[in-house]
C-alpha positions in Angstrom: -2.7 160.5 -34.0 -0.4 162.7 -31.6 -1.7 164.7 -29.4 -1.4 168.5 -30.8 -3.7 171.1 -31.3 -4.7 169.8 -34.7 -8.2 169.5 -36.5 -7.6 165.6 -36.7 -7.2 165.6 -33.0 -9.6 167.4 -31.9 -12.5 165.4 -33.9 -11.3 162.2 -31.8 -11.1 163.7 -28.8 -14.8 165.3 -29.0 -16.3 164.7 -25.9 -20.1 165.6 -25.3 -20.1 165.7 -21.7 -17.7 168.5 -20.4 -18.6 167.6 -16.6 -16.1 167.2 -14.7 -14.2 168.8 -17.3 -12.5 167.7 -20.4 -9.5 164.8 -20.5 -7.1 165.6 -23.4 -5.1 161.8 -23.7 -1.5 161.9 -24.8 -2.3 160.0 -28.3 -5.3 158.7 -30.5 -4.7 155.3 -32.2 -7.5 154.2 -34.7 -6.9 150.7 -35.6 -8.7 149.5 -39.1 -8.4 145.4 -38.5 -8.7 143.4 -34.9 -4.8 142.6 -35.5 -4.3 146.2 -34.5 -5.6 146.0 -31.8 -3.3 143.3 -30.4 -0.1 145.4 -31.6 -1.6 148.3 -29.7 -2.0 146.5 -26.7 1.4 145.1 -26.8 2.9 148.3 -26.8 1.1 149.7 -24.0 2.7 146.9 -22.1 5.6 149.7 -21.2 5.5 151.1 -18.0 3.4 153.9 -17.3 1.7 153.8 -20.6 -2.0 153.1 -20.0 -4.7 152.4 -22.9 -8.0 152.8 -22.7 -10.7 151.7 -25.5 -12.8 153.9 -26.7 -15.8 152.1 -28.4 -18.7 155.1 -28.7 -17.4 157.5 -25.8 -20.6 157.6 -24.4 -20.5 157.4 -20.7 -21.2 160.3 -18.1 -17.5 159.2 -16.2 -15.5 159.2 -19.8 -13.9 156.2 -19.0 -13.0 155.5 -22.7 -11.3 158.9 -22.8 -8.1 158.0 -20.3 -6.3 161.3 -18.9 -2.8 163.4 -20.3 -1.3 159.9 -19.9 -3.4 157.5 -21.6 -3.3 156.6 -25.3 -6.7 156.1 -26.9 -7.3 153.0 -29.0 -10.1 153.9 -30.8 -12.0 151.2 -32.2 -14.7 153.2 -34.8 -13.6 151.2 -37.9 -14.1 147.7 -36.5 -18.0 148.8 -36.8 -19.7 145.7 -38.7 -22.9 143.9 -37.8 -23.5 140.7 -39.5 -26.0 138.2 -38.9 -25.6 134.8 -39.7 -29.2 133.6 -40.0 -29.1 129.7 -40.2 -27.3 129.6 -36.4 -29.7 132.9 -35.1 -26.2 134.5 -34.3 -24.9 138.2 -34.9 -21.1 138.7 -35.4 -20.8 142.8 -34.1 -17.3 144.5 -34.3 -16.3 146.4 -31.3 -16.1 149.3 -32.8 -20.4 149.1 -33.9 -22.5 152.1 -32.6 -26.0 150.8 -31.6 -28.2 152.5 -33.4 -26.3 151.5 -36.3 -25.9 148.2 -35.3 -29.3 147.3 -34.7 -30.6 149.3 -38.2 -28.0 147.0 -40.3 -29.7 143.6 -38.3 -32.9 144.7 -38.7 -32.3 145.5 -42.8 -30.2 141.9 -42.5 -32.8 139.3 -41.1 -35.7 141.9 -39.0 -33.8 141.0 -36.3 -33.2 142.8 -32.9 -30.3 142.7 -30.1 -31.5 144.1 -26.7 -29.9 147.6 -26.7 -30.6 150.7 -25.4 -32.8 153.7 -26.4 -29.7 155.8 -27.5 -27.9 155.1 -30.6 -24.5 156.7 -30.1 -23.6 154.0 -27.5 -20.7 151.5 -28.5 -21.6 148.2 -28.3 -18.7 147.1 -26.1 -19.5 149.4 -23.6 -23.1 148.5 -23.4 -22.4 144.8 -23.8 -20.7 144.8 -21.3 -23.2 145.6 -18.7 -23.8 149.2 -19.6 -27.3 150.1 -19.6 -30.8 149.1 -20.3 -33.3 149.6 -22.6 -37.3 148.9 -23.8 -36.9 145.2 -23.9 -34.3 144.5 -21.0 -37.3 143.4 -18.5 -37.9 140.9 -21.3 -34.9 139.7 -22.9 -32.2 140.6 -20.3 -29.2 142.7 -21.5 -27.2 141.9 -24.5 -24.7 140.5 -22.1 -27.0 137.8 -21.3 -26.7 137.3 -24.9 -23.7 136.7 -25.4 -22.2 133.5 -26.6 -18.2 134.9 -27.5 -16.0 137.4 -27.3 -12.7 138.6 -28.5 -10.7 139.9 -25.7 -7.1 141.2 -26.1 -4.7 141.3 -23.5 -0.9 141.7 -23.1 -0.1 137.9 -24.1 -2.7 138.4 -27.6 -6.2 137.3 -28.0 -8.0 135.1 -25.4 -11.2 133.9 -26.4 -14.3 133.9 -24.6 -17.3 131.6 -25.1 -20.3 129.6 -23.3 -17.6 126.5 -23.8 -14.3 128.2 -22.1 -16.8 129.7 -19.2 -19.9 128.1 -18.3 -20.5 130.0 -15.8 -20.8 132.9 -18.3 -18.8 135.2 -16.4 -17.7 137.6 -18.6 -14.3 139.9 -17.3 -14.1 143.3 -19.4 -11.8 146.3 -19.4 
């Protein structure tokens, strides 16, 4: 979605926190498969076009909402939550609000991931090292949880996982 003063663009671009003020990106992109996402990031490899996921755009410094030169990949429709019971594993796109996240893994298998108190939060945000919640003090953050991720960059996906990285370091956008 192009930047304009259109009703489609202006949903996108709503932005709860208008401190310092409010950041109006050149373009929106929603992607509907992970593939997308790749493409996207491909094309942002020109110079002087910078990206900037947006996974929940909640956060008090709007990081996931760029400035007048950044394109928006917006990643709402990558928003599943599935939980394979047999390995005690949860699959969560990266587009998956918490709230909703943890409702669908609780109706799944009563099962919880250690999020926050908020439910508008995007996971990759919080997964990332993003806030804490009720059961941080005794179950860490989710990104002490994590076993794998999917993380694009300019060459295409590079997996992480406990196997690749020991050390669990975990580098994020």
């Amino acid at each position: 979605m192009r930047r304009s003063n259109s009703k489609v663009y202006n949903s996108l671009n709503y932005q709860w926190e208008l401190r310092p003020y409010k950041f109006h990106p050149l373009a929106y992109v929603v992607v509907d498969i992970e593939r997308d996402v790749v493409h996207v990031v491909r094309c942002g490899e020109q110079p002087k076009i910078r990206l900037a996921p947006k996974g929940g755009g909640h956060f008090y410094a709007k990081y996931s909402f760029g400035d007048s030169e950044a394109i928006i990949v917006d990643l709402r429709k990558l928003n599943t939550a599935a939980l394979d019971s047999f390995r005690k594993l949860t699959a969560v796109g990266a587009g998956a609000l918490l709230g909703r996240m943890a409702w669908s893994l609780w109706e799944q298998g009563k099962v919880f991931v250690p999020t926050g108190l908020c439910p508008t939060p995007g996971i990759i945000g919080f997964a990332t090292g993003g806030g804490f919640g009720n059961f941080s003090r005794k179950y860490g953050q989710t990104l002490d949880s994590l076993v794998e991720a999917n993380i694009v960059t300019p060459a295409g996906n590079l997996p992480f996982s406990e196997q690749s990285n020991p050390r669990g370091f975990f580098l994020g956008n």
